[in-house]
C-alpha positions as CSV (number, residue, x, y, z in Angstrom):
1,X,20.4,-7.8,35.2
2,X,20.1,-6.4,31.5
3,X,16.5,-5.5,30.0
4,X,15.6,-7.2,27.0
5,X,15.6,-5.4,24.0
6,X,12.6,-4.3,22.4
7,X,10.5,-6.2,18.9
8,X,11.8,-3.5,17.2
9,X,15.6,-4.0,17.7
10,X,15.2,-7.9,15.7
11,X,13.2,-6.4,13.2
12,X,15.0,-3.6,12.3
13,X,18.3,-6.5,12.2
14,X,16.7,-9.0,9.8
15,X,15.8,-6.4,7.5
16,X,19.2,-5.1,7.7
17,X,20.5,-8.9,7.1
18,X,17.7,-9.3,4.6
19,X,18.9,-6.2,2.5
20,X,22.6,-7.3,2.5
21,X,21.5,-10.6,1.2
22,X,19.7,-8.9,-1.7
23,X,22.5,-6.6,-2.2
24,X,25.5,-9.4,-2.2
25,X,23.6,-11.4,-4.7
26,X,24.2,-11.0,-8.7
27,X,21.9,-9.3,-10.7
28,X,19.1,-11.8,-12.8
29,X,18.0,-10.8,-16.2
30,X,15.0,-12.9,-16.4
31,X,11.7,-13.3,-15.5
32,X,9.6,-17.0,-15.9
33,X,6.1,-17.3,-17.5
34,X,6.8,-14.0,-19.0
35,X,5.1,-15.1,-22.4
36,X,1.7,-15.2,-20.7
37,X,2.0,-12.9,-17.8
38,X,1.4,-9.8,-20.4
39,X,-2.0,-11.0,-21.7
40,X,-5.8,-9.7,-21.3
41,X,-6.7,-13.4,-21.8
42,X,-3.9,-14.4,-18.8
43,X,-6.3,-14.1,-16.1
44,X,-4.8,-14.8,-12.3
45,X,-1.0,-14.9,-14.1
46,X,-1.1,-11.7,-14.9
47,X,-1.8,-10.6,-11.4
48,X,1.4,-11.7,-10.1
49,X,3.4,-8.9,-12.4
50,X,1.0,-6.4,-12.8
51,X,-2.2,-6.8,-10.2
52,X,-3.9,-3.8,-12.0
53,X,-4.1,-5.6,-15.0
54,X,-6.9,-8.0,-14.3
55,X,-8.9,-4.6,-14.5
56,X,-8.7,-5.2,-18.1
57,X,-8.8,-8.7,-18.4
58,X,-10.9,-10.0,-21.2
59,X,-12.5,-12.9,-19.6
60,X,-15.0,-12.7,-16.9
61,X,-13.9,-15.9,-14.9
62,X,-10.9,-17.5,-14.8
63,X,-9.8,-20.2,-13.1
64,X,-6.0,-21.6,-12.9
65,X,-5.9,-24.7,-10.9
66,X,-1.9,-25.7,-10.9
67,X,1.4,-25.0,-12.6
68,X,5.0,-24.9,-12.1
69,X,8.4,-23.5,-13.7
70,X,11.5,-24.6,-13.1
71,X,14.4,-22.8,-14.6
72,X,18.2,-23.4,-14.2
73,X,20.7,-20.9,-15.4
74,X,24.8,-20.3,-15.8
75,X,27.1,-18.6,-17.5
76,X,29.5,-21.5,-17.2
77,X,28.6,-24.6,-19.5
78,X,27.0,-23.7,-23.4
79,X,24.9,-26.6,-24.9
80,X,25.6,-26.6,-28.6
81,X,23.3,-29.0,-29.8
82,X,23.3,-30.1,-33.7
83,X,19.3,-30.4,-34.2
84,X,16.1,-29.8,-31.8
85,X,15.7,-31.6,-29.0
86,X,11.8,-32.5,-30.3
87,X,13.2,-33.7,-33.6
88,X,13.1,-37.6,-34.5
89,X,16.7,-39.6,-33.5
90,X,17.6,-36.5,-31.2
91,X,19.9,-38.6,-28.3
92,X,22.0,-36.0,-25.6
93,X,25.5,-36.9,-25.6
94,X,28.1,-35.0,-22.6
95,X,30.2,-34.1,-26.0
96,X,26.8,-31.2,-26.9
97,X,28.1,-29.4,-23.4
98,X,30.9,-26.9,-23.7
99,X,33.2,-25.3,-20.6
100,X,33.2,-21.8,-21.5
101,X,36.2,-20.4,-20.4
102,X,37.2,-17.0,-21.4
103,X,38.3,-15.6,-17.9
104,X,35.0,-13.6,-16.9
105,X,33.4,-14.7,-13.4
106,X,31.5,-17.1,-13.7
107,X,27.1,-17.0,-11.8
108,X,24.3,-19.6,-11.9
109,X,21.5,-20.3,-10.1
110,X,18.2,-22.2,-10.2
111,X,14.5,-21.2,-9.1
112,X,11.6,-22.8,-8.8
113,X,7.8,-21.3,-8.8
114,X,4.5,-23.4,-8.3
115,X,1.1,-21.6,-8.9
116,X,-1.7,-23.7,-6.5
117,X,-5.3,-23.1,-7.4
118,X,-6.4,-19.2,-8.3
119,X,-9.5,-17.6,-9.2
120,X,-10.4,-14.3,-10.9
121,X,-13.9,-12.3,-11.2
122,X,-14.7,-9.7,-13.3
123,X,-16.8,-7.1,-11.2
124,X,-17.7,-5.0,-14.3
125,X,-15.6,-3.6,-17.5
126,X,-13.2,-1.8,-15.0
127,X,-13.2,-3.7,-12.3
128,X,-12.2,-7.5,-10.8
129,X,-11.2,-9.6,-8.4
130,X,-8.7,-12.0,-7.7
131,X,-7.5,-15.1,-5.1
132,X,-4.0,-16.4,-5.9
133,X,-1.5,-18.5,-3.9
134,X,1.7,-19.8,-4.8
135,X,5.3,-20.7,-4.1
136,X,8.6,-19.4,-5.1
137,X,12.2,-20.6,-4.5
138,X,15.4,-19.3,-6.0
139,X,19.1,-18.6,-5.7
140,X,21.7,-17.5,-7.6
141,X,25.2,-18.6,-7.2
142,X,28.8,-17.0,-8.3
């Protein structure tokens, strides 16, 4: 009759399959909500990239009760489109999307990020304190 292996042995394998996972996908150049993630006035969103920022933070409460980003990326199809999408009499038409096809591989993917209710403190001028919770979901594709 055969032992059965220890905790360690499954742990030690699914972050082994968890690295090559990483590894095999393509490298992202990107980053969402990075326009308001670098700000003393961004409160809880700046936690997420830098936690040691809120130290700094210029408010002394903040409170973020939702948001969410969605972002969809490729290297495959351009949209060339002949005036802002905002601007008055602006209709999509399939002819605005192009096939790029000059021979290089070809990588999209699609992510997905919601930010539930968070709450930051300030504990003095050096010093606060924050509760976040959210939600991520992405992956690229070749």
């Amino acid at each position: 009759m055969n032992a059965p292996l220890p905790p360690f042995v499954f742990r030690r394998g699914a972050a082994c399959a968890g690295l090559f996972w990483l590894a095999a996908a393509p490298p992202v150049a990107g980053q969402g909500w990075i326009g308001l993630t670098h700000s003393n006035y961004a409160g809880t969103n700046t936690a997420y990239v830098n936690p040691s920022a809120i130290a700094d933070a210029r408010t002394s409460f903040y409170l973020n009760l939702a948001g969410g980003d969605v972002n969809f990326y490729n290297n495959y199809l351009q949209l060339d489109l002949p005036q802002r999408p905002w601007q008055e009499g602006f209709s999509f038409k399939k002819e605005y999307l192009r096939e790029r096809l000059n021979g290089a591989p070809k990588t999209g993917g699609a992510s997905a990020e919601v930010r539930l209710p968070s709450l930051m403190l300030a504990l003095g001028p050096r010093a606060a304190l924050a509760f976040t919770n959210r939600g991520r979901l992405g992956r690229p594709a070749t």
